[in-house]
C-alpha positions in Angstrom: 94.1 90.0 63.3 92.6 87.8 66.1 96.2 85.8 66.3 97.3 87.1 69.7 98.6 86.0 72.8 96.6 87.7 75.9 98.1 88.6 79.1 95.5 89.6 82.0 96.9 91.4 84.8 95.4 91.3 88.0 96.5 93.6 90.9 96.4 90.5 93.8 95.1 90.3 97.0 95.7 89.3 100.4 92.6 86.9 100.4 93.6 83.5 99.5 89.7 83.4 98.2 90.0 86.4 95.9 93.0 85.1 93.9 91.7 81.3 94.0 88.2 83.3 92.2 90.7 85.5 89.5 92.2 82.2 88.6 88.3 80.5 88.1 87.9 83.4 85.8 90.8 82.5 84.0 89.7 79.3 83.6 86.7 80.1 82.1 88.6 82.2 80.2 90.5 79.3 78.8 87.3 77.3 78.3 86.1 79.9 76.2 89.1 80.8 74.1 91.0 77.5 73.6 93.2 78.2 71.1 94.5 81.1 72.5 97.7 81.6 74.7 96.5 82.9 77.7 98.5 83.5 80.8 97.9 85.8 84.0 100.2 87.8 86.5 99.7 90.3 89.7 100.4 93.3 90.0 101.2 92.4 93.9 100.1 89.8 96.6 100.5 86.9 94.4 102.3 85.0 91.7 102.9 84.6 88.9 103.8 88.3 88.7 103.1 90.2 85.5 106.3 90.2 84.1 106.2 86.4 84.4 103.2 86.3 82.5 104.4 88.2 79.6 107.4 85.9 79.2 105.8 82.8 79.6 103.1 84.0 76.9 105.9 85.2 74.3 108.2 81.7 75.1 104.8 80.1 73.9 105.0 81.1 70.6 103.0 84.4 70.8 103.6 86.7 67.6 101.3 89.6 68.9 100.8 89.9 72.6 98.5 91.9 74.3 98.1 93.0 78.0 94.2 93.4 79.7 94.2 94.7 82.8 92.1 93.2 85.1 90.5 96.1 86.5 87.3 98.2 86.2 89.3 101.7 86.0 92.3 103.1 85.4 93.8 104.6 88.2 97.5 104.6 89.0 97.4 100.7 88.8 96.5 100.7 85.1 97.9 103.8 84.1 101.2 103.7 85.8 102.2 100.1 87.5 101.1 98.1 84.9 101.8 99.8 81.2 105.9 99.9 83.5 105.7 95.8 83.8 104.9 95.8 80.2 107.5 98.4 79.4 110.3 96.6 81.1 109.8 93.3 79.8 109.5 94.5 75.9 112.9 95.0 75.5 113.6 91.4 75.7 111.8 90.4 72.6 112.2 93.0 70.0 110.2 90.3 67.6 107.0 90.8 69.4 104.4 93.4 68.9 103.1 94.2 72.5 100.1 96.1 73.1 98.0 97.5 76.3 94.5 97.3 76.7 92.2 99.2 78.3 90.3 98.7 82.0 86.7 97.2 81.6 84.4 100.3 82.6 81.4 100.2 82.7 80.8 98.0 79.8 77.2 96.8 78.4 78.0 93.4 79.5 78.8 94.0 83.1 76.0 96.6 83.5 74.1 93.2 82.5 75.7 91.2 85.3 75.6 93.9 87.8 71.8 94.4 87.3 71.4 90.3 87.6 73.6 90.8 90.9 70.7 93.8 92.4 68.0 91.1 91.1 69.3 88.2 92.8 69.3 90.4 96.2 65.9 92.4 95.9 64.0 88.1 95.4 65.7 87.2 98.5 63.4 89.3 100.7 60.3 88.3 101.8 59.0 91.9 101.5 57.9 93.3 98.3 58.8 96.8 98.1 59.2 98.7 94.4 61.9 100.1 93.3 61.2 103.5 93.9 61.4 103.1 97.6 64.6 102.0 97.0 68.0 103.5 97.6 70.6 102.3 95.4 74.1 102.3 97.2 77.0 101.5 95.1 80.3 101.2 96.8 83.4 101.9 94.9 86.9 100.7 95.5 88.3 104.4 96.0 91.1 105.9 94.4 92.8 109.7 94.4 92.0 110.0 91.3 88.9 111.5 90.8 88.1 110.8 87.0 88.0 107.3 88.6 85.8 107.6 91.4 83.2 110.0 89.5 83.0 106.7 87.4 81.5 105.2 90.0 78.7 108.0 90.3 78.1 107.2 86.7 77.7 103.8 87.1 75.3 104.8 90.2 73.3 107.1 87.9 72.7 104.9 84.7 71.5 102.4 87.2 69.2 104.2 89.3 67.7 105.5 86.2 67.4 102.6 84.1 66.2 100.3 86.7 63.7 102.9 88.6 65.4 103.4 91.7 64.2 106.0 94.2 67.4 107.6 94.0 71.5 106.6 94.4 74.3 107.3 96.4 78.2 106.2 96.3 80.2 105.4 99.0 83.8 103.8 98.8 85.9 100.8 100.4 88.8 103.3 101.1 91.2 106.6 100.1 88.4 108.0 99.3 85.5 109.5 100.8 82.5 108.9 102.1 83.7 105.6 102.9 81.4 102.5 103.8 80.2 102.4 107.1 79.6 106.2 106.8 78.0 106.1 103.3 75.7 103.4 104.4 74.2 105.2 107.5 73.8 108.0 105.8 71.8 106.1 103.3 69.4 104.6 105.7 68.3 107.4 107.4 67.5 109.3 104.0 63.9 108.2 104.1 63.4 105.0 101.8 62.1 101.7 102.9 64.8 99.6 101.6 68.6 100.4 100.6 70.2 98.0 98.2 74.1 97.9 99.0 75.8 96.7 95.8 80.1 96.8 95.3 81.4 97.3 91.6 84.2 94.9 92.2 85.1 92.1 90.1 86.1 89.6 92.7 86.0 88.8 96.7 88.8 89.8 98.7 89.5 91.5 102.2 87.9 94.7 100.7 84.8 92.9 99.7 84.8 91.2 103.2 84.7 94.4 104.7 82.4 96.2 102.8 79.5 93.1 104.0 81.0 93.2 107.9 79.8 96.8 107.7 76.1 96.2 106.3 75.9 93.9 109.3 76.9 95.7 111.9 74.8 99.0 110.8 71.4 97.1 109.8 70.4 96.4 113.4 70.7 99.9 113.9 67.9 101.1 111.6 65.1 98.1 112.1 62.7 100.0 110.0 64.6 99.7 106.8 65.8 97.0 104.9 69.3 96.7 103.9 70.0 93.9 101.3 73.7 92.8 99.8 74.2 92.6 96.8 76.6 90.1 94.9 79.9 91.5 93.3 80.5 90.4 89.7 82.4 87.4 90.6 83.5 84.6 87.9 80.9 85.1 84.6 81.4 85.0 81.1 80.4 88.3 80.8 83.6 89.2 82.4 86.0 87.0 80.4 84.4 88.3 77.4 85.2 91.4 78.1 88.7 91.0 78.5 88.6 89.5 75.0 86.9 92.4 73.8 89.2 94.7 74.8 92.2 93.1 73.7 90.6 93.0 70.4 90.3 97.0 70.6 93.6 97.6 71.7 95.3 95.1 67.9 93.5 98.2 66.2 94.8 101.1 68.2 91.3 101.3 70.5 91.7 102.4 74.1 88.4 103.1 76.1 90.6 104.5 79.4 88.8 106.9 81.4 91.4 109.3 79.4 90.0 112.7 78.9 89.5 113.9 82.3 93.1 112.5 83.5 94.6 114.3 85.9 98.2 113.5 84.2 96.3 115.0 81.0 94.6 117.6 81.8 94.4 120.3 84.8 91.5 119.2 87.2 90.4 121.1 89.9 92.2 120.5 92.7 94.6 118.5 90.6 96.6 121.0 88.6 99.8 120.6 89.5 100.0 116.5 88.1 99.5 117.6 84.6 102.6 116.1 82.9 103.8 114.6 86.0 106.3 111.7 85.6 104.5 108.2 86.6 106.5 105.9 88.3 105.5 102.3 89.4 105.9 102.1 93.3 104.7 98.2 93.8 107.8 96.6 92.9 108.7 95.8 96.3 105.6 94.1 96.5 105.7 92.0 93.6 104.9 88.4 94.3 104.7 89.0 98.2 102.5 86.4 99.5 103.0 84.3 96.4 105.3 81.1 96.1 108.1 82.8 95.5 109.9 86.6 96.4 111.7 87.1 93.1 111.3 90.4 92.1 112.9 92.0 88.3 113.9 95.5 88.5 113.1 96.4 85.2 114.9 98.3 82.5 115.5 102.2 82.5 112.1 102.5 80.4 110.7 101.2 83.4 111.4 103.9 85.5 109.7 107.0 83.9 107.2 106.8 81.1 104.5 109.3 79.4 101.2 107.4 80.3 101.5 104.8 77.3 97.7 103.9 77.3 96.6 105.3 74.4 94.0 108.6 74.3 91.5 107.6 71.7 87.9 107.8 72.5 86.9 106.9 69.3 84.5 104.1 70.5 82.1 104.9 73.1 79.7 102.2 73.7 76.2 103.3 74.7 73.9 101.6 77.6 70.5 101.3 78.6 68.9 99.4 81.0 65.4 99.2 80.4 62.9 98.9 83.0 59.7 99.2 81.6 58.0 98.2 78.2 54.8 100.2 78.3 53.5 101.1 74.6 51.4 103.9 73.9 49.1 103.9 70.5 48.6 107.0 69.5 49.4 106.2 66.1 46.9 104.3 65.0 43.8 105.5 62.9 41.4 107.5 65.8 37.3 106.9 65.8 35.4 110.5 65.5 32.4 108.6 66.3 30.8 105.3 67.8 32.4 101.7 66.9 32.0 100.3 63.7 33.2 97.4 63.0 34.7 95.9 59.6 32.0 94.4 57.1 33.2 90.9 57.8 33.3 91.3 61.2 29.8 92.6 61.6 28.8 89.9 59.2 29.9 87.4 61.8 28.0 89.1 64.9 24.8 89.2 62.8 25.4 85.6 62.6 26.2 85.1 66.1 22.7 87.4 67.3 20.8 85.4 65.2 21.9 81.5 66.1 21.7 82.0 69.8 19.2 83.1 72.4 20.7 86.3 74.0 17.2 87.8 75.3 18.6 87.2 78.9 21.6 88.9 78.9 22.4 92.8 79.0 23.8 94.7 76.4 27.0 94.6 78.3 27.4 91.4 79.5 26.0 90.0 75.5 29.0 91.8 74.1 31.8 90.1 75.8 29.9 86.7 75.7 29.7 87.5 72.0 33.1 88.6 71.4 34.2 84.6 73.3 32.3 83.6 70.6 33.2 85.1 67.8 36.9 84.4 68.9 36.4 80.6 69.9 33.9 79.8 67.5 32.1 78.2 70.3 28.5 78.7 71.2 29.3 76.2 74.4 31.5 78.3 75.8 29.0 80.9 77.1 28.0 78.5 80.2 31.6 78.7 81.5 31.8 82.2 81.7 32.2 83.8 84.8 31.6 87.9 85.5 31.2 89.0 89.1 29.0 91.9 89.7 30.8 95.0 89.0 33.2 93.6 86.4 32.0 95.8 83.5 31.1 98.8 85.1 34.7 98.8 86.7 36.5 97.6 83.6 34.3 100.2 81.6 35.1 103.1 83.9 38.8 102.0 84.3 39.1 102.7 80.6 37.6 105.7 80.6 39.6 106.3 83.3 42.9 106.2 81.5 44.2 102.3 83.1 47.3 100.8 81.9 45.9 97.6 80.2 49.1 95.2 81.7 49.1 91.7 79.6 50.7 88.3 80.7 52.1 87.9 77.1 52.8 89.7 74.2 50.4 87.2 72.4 47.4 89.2 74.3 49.0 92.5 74.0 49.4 92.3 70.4 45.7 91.1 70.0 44.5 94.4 71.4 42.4 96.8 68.9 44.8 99.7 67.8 42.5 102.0 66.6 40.7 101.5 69.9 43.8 102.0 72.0 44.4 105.5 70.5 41.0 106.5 70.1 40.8 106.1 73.9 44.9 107.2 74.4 45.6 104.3 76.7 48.6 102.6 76.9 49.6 98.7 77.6 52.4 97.0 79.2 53.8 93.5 78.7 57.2 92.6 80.8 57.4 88.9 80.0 60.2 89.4 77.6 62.1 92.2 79.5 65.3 90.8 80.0 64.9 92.1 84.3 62.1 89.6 84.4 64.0 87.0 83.0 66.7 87.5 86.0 63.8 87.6 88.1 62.5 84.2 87.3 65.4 82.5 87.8 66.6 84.1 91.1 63.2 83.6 92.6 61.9 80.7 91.4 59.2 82.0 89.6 58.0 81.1 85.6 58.5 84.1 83.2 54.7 84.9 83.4 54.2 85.1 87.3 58.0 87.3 87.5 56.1 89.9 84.6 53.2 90.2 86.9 55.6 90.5 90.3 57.3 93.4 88.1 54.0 95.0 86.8 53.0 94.9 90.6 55.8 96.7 91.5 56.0 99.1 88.5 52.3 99.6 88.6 51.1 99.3 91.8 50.0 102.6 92.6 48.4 102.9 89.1 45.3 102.3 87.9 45.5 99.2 85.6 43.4 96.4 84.0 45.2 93.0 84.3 44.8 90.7 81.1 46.2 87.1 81.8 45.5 84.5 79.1 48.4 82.5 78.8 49.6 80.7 82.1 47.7 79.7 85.2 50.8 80.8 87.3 50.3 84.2 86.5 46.8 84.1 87.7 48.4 82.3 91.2 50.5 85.1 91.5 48.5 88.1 91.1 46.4 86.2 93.9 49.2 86.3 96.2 49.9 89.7 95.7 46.0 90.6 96.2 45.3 88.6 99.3 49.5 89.7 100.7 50.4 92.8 99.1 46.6 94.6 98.9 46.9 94.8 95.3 44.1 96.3 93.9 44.0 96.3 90.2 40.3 97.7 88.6 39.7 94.3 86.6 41.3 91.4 86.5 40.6 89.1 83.1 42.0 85.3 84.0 41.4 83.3 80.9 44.7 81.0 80.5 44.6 77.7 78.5 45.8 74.7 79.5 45.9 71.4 81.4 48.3 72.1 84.6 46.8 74.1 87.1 44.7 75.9 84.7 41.4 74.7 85.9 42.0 75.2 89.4 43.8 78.5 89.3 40.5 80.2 87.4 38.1 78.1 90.4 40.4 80.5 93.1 40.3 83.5 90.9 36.2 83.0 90.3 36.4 82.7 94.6 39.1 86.1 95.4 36.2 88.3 96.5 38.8 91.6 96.6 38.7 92.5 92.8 36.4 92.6 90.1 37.2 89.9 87.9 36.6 88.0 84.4 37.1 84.1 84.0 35.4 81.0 83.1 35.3 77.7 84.0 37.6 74.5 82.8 40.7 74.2 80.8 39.9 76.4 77.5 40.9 80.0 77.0 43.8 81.5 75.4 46.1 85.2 74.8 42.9 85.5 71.6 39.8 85.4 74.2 41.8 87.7 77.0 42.0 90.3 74.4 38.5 90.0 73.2 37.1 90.4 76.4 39.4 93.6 76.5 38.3 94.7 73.2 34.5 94.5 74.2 35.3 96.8 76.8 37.0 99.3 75.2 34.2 99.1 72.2 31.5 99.8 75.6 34.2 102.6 76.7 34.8 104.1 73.2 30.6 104.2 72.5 30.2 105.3 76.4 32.2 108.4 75.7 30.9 109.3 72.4 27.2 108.9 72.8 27.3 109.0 76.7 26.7 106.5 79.2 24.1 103.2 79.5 21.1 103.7 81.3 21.0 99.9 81.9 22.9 97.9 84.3 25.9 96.6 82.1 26.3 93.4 84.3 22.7 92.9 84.2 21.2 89.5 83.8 17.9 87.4 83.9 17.5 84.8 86.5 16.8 82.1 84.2 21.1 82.5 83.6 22.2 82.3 87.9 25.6 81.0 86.1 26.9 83.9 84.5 27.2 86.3 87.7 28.0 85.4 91.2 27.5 86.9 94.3 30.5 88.0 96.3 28.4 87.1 99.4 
């Protein structure tokens, strides 16, 4: 079954640079595929042509051949010009099974690369602005067929949707309408801060050229909003693989063309009189042109007139989503009906920690997350380190109760959260260290996995009200400090305990001094996912208790003087 020869048809271009990047592709191609016969042809513009292609591949030893275009949709290109090269060429090798892919689409693995592309261009500005004051543009090569360009809204719409766009809007390169330099003033005058102008092409060319030229010449015109470019797809293995993939579809009679809303198919508004209409190539007379050499093969009587040979078999959708967010409600868990109580063993091990330390100076607030350290560290010691400025419990307490996404650094914190508190209060936590967005983010800006969750829970979360639980890596703690002192960032509480050796002292000293926000941390190198949570878990237990048997009379933060260590002054 996977014995084949491939073929991939490109269309060409005038731009020396977008054939030289086609040909990188193919490379790759070949690097990941070695033991396939792979040749490549165009359409026009450039040699080899197509029909070249196909004879080198079956003079190669090829049994089985099949022919990918190299194209996102179908238009006349891949329904018409290219299925003729294939036609006229078969004839000559009556051994060979031929078959006839289908176009890539808007397949999982390029929705992958073309949300890398929009990541790559939103952590080159210096401004941080979230994504729903952004305008997603996506441009469109432009065809007159219009199953092809409402593609391109589609592709606009999953997008904006599964990335958290403001809202989207198409515009194409040419034929059809609006086209670039109209569709992108349009889009900066419709109100958002930032318009992010991506092409769904697969290579550079004149087109692609164009489409840039025009960004540049219209941002100076609107100073107040920010107009970023976006990369096309360009050379990736996501794009060679999907070639391969759809070869592999097409051996067992799959073909994903855009199919069911053909105009050649099926009467479209606008459109009726095409149904049935004979398709005829018309770029033979520019086969090769601009190539190294001008010979072009008329092609057999099949050639001439054919019945749209892709096949018309939907019969394998592949679904998408793009997540951009990876908050968790708990409202499954088991609910109090009255005031905390906790697990025998559990309040074994607090009667044991009340009784082998002197906590007569300490409030009942403040005593319960110092206990909580202690019961998670099994350290006495560590209650000289800590560090709680003045309103830290109050506002942590009242955030709660308050309904504030708890936002971790790491799962490991997120998962150490009390469940049964979580429901019981209906609150809801979010972790974006694994999302695969903040992986891209990391590694276009720079940043380590944690700090790009917290640049991504800024901009997700910034107008909410959340709690923000760091216990895994000082960088995290840096970066919410950046984004407090330069982006007024304001969560209710922030909880810095990270572990470590590297940075991890220093970054809690500059935390303990950020006078902005409330804040939890302690002192040295010890700390940890386990003692972020705790501290979390005391105050929902204050929260949960608050709300059933109503609130302290006592200042939660309160402390004795004989401890000046444990609170600070923001003075």
């Amino acid at each position: 079954m996977d014995d084949f020869g491939l073929v991939i048809a490109g269309h060409g271009s005038r731009d020396a640079d977008g054939t030289r990047e086609f040909e990188e592709a193919l490379m790759l191609l070949k690097q990941r595929q070695p033991d396939r016969v792979i040749t490549h042809g165009f359409l026009e513009f450039a040699t080899p042509t197509i029909d070249e292609a196909l004879r080198k591949n079956a003079r190669m030893g090829s049994r089985k051949i099949v022919m990918v275009p190299g194209i996102l949709f179908a238009a006349s290109h891949g329904k018409n010009d290219m299925p003729v090269e294939l036609l006229s060429v078969k004839p000559e090798f009556p051994e060979i099974e031929f078959h006839y892919g289908g176009p890539m689409g808007i397949h999982p693995l390029l929705l992958e690369l073309f949300q890398e592309r929009i990541i790559s261009a939103e952590a080159q500005s210096a401004q941080m602005i979230p994504r729903h004051e952004s305008l997603l543009v996506v441009v469109g090569r432009g065809t007159t067929d219009p199953d092809v360009n409402s593609n391109v809204n589609k592709l606009a719409r999953m997008v904006e949707e599964g990335m958290g766009f403001g809202s989207s809007y198409v515009c194409y390169s040419g034929t059809a309408k609006p086209l670039v330099a109209d569709g992108i003033a349009r889009a900066a005058q419709m109100g958002y801060r930032r318009v992010v102008v991506i092409p769904y092409f697969l290579f550079t060319g004149i087109l692609i050229k164009r489409i840039y030229s025009a960004i540049d010449k219209i941002q100076p015109k609107f100073p107040d909003v920010e107009v970023l470019k976006a990369g096309y797809l360009g050379v990736h293995h996501h794009v060679t693989d999907v070639w391969v993939e759809k070869a592999r579809e097409a051996l067992v009679g799959i073909n994903s063309s855009n199919c069911s809303l053909c105009k050649y198919r099926t009467q479209i508004v606008g459109y009726e009189g095409e149904v049935g209409k004979v398709q005829e190539a018309h770029h033979h007379h520019v086969r090769g042109i601009l190539g190294d050499t001008h010979t072009h093969h008329h092609g057999t009587e099949a050639a001439n007139s054919h019945s749209h040979p892709h096949m018309h078999d939907h019969t394998a959708d592949v679904g998408h989503t793009l997540e951009h967010s990876h908050a968790h409600e708990h409202k499954s868990a088991v609910k109090f009906s009255s005031a905390y109580v906790p697990h025998p063993i559990e309040a074994e091990s607090f009667q044991l920690i009340e009784a082998n330390y002197d906590w007569s100076a300490y409030s009942s607030g403040v005593k319960a997350i110092l206990q909580r350290l202690v019961h998670t560290s099994g350290d006495f010691g560590i209650v000289e380190d800590v560090f709680l400025s003045p309103t830290a419990i109050q506002q942590g307490v009242k955030a709660l109760l308050d309904g504030a996404i708890i936002v971790t650094d790491v799962t490991m914190a997120q998962s150490g959260l009390k469940r049964s508190l979580l429901s019981s209060l209906e609150l809801t936590t979010s972790c974006l260290v694994h999302d695969p967005e903040t992986h891209l983010l990391a590694e276009a800006s720079g940043l380590t996995r944690s700090a790009a969750g917290i640049r991504r829970a800024f901009l997700q979360h910034q107008n909410d009200q959340i709690i923000l639980t760091i216990g895994d890596a000082p960088t995290a703690i840096r970066e919410t400090l950046r984004l407090i002192q330069q982006e007024q960032w304001q969560p209710r509480l922030v909880i810095g305990l990270p572990v470590g050796f590297v940075g991890t002292r220093e970054s809690k000293q500059e935390l303990q001094e950020c006078q902005l926000v409330p804040r939890i941390t302690n002192r040295g190198t010890r700390g940890g996912s386990n003692w972020a949570a705790a501290v979390v878990n005391a105050l929902m237990i204050q929260a949960w208790n608050q709300k059933v048997l109503g609130p302290h009379t006592k200042e939660l933060n309160s402390t004795s003087a004989s401890q000046p260590l444990m609170v600070y002054d923001e003075a």
